[in-house]
C-alpha positions in Angstrom: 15.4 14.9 19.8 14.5 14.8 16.2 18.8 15.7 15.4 19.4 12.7 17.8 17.1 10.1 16.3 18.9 11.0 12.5 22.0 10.7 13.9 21.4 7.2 15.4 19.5 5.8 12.6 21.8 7.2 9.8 24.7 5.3 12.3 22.6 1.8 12.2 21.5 2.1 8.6 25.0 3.2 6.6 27.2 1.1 9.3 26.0 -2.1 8.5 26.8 -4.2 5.5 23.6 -5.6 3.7 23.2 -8.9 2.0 22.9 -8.2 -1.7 23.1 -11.1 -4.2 25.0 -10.5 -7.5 23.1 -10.0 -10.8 23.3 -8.7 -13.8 21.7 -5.5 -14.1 22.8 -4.4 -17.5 23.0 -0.3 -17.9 21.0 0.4 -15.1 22.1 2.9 -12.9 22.7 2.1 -9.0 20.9 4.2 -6.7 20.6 4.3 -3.0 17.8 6.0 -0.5 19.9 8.8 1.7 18.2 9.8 4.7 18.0 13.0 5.4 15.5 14.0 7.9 13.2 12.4 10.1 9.5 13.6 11.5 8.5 13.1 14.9 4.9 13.5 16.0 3.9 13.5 19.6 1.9 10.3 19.9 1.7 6.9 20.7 0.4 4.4 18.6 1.3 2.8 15.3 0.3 5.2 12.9 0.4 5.0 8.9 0.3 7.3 6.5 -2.7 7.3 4.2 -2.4 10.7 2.2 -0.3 13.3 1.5 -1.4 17.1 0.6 1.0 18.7 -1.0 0.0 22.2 -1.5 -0.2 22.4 1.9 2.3 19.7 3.5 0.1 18.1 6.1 -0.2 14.3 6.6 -3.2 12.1 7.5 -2.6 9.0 8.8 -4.4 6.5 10.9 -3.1 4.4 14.3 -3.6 0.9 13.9 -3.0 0.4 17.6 -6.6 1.9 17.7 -8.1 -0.5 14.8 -8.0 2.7 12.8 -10.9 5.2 14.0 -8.1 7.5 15.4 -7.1 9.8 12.7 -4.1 12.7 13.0 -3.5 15.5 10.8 0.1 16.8 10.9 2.9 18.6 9.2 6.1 18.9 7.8 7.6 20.0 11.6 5.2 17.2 13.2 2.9 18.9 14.5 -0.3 17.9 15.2 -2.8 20.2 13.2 -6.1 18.3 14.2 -7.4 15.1 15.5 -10.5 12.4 14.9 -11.8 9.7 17.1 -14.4 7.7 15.5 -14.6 6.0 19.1 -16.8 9.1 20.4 -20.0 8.4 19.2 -22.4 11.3 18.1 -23.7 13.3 14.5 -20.0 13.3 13.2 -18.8 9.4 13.8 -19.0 7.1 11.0 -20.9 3.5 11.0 -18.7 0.5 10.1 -15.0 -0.1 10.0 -12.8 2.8 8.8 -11.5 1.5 5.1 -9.8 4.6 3.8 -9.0 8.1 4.5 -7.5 11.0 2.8 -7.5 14.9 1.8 -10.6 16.1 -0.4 -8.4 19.2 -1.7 -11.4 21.0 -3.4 -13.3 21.8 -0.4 -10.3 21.8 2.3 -12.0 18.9 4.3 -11.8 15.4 4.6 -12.9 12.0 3.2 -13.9 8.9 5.1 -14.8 5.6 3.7 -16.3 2.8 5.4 -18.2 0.1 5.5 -21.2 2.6 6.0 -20.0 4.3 2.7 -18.3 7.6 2.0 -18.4 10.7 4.6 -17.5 13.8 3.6 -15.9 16.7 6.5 -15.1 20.3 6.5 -11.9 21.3 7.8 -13.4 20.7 11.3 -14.7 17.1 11.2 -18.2 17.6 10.7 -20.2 15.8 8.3 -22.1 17.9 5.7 -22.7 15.0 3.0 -22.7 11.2 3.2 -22.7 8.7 0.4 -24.5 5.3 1.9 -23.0 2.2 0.5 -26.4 0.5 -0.9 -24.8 -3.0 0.2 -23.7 -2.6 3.7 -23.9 -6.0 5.7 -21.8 -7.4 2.9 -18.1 -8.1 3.6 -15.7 -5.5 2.8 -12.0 -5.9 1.4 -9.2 -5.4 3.9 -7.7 -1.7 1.8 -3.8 -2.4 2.9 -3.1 1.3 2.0 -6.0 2.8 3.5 -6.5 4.7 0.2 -8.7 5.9 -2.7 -8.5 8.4 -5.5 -10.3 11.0 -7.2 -11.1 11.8 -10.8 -12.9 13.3 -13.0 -14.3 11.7 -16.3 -16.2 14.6 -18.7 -18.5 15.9 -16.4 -18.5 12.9 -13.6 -16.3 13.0 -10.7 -15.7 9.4 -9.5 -13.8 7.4 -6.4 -12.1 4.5 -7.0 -11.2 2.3 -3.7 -11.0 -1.0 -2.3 -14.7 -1.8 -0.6 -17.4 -4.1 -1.9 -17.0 -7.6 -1.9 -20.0 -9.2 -3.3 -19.3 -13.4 -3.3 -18.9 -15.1 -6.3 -19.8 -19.0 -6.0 -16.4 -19.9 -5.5 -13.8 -20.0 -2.9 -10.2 -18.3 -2.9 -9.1 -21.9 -3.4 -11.0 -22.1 -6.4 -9.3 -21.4 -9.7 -12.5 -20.0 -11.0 -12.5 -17.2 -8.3 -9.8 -15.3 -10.1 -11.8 -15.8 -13.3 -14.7 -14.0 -12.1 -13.8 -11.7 -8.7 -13.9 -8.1 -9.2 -11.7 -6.0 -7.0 -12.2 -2.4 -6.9 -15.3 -0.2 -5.7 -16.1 2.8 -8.4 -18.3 5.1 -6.6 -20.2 7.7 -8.8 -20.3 11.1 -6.8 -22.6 12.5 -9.0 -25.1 10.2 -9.1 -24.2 8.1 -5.4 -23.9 5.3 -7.6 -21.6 2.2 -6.5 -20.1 -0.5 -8.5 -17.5 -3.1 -8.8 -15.4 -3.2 -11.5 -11.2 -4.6 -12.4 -10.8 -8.0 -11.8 -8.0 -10.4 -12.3 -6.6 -9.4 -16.3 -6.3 -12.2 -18.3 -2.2 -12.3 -18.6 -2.5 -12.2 -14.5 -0.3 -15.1 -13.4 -3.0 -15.6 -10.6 -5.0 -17.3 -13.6 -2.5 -18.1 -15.8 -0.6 -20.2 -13.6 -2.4 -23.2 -11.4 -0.6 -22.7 -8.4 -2.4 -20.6 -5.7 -0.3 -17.3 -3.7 -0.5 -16.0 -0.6 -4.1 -14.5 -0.3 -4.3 -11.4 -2.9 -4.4 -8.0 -2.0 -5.1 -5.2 -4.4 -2.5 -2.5 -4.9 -3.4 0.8 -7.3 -3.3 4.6 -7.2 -4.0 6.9 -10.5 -1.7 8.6 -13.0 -2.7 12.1 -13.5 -0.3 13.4 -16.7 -2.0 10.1 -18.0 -5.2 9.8 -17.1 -4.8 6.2 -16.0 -5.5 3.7 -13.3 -2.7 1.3 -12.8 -3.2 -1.4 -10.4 -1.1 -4.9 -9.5 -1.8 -8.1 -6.6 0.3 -9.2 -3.5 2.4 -11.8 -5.9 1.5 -10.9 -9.4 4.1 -10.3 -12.1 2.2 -7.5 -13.7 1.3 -3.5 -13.4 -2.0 -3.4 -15.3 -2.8 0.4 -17.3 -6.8 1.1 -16.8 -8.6 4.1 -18.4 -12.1 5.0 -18.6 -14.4 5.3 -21.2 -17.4 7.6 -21.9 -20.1 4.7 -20.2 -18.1 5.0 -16.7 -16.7 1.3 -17.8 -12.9 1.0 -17.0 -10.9 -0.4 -20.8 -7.7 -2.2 -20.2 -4.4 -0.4 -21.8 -2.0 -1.8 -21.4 0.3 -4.6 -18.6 4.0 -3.7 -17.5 5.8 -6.7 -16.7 8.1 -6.2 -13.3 11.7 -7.1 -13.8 12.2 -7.0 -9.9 15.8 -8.0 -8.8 15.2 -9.7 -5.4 12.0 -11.1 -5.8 11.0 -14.8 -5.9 8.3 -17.2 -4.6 9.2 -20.5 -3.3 6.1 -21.6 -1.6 4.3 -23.5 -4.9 0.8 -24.8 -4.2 -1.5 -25.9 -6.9 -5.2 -26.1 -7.2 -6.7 -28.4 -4.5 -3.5 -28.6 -2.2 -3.8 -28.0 1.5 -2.8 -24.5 1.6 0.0 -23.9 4.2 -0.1 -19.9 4.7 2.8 -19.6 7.1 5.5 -20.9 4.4 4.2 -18.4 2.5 5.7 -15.6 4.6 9.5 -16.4 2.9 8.4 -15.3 -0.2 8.4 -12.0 -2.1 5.3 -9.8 -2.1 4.2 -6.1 -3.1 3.3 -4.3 -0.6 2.5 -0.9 -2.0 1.9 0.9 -5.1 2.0 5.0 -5.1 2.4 7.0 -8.2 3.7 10.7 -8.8 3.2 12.6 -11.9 4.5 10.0 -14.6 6.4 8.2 -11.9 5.7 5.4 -9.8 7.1 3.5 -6.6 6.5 -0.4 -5.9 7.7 -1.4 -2.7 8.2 -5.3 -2.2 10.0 -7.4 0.2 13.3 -9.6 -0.8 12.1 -13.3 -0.2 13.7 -14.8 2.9 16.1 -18.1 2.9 14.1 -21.0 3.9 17.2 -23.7 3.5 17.1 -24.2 7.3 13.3 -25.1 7.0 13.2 -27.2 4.6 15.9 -29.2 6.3 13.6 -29.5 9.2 10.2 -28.4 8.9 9.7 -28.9 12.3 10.7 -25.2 12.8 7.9 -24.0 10.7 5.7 -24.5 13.9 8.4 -22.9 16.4 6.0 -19.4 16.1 9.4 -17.8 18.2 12.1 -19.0 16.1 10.0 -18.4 13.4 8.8 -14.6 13.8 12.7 -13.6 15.1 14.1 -15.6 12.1 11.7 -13.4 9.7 12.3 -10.2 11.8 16.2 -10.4 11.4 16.0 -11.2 7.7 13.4 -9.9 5.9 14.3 -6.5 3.9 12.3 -3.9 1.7 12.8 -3.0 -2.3 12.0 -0.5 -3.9 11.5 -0.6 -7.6 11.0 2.7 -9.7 9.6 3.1 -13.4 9.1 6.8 -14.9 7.4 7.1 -18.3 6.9 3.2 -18.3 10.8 2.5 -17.8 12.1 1.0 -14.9 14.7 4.1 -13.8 17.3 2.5 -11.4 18.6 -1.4 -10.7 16.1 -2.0 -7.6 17.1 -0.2 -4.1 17.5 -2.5 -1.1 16.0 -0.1 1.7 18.1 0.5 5.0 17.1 -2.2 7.1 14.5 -0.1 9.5 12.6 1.0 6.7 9.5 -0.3 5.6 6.8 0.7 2.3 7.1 4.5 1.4 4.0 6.3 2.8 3.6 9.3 0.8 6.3 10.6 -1.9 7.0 14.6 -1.0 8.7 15.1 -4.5 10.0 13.3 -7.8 13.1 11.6 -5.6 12.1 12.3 -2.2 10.1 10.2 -0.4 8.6 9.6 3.6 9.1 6.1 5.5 7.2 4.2 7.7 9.7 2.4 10.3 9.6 -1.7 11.2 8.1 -1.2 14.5 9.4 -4.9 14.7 12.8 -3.8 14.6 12.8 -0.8 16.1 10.3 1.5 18.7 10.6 5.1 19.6 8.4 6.8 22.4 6.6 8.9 20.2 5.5 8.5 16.0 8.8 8.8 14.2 9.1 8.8 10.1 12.2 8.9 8.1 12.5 11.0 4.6 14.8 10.0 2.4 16.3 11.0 -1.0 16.7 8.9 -3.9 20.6 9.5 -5.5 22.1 7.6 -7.7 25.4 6.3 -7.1 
């Protein structure tokens, strides 16, 4: 089945012809994303990948379908190695909403966070130590890749993920928000200590600009041959360099600016304007950051024509024509830097692909599919080799 599903996708990706819009690039090579094998796993859902162990090469990944308490463990072959249903209440379920989940490599086990704090399983999904978040009851960010990291600073070990979300005496409509918001959760393991810490930097266009974007999401992951936290928002124009000092305090490096090829913003709104959200959904936005070694991958989506909107907004409010018009057009990027370089001219991904969800090696790399464009019977991922042309 699995030599059937390649063979059909590899058909509908390399026998269409995709829009691309001239530019130019300068000495950039061109590269392309080949795909060269696909995983199948024996469920049905809408699962995403949240982690990757690659010592062992098994998956975790979490179904949506099921607001996220069903979590698989699976391999290379896709097979299912082990299951977890936060739904079955008893000793070993977690309290709150599932925010993140992924390998914890030193002891062969598990990590859970959620909004009841951090839960720590052996190998067979029972609970032997459990972090409580000290402000439960307070809202917790939406984590869009389900993810958090691990590191160690001298003799503290730390976890740095999307959770606390203390207000601030303003609104998201407020410029001031951005001024004083602070987006990620720095969770002390030694100590049990929580604490919130990044907000927007200073050269962040979401305060240097008076014009408000689509509502922010935090995208970050850690560079290990560096020692650095990098971290960028839904629409900003920057990768911001982290790293932390002796106190536990993170010191801003350093910013990247993006030199993305397909990306623009056309919905402009400035401070005080009646936000309209659903002409946001034409524009460009990141939608995940993952690193490896020195190397990382930002996916973002090519903003959309709107021409036949704006000519009559009227279909703005057609929720039909709308959703098929942003189905059949929308497609995924994929922008590359290595040792703070951007490596390649930007790769439009084959039109069924979606954001990476784990990169297997330096060029090779698993997809989630568009479920919107496409729907097998069981879990199917694509993995695909980066080549340049």
């Amino acid at each position: 089945m699995r030599y059937t599903i390649l063979l059909v996708l590899t058909t509908l990706f390399f026998g269409c012809d995709s829009k691309q819009e001239s530019k130019d690039y300068g000495e950039l090579p061109k590269a392309a994303v080949n795909i060269t094998d696909t995983l199948e796993v024996d469920y049905q859902g809408n699962l995403k990948i949240a982690d990757f162990h690659r010592k062992v090469e098994l998956f975790i990944a979490v179904d949506y379908a099921r607001n996220k308490e069903v979590i698989l463990i699976f391999d290379r072959n896709g097979d299912i190695k082990s299951t977890f249903d936060n739904r079955i209440a008893g000793e070993n379920s977690v309290s709150g909403k599932i925010n993140a989940v992924g390998f914890n490599e030193a002891e062969n086990g598990y990590i859970i966070i959620s909004e009841g704090g951090v839960y720590y399983f052996d190998s067979n999904w029972t609970i032997y130590r459990h972090i409580p978040n000290p402000k439960k009851g307070i809202y917790t960010r939406y984590n869009p890749g389900n993810s958090f990291f691990e590191f160690k600073n001298g003799e503290t070990n730390y976890i740095v993920t999307q959770l606390l979300a203390p207000p601030t005496g303003y609104t998201i409509e407020e410029e001031e928000y951005y001024d004083n918001v602070k987006l990620l959760t720095i969770i002390n393991t030694n100590d049990s200590t929580y604490k919130l810490d990044v907000g927007f930097h200073e050269k962040s266009n979401y305060r240097t600009e008076s014009k408000l974007y689509t509502p922010f999401l935090s995208y970050y992951d850690y560079l290990e041959n560096e020692n650095r936290l990098v971290t960028t928002y839904r629409n900003d124009k920057n990768l911001y360099y982290y790293s932390m000092d002796s106190d536990g305090e993170l010191q801003y490096d350093k910013s990247y600016s993006f030199e993305f090829d397909y990306y623009s913003i056309k919905s402009n709104f400035s401070y005080g304007d009646n936000f309209e959200n659903i002409k946001t959904i034409f524009d460009s936005r990141i939608e995940s950051l993952i690193c490896f070694q020195d190397r990382l991958f930002i996916s973002y989506t090519k903003a959309v024509d709107n021409t036949e909107f704006a000519h009559d907004p009227s279909l703005y409010y057609d929720s039909g024509y709308l959703m098929d018009y942003i189905i059949q057009n929308y497609q995924h990027c994929l922008h590359v830097i290595d040792e703070g370089k951007k490596t390649y001219q930007d790769i439009i991904l084959p039109d069924m692909l979606v954001a990476p969800g784990a990169i297997l090696e330096k060029d090779e790399l698993i997809f989630h599919l568009s479920k919107s464009k496409y729907e097998f019977n069981n879990e199917v991922f694509l993995i695909g080799k980066i080549n340049i042309l």
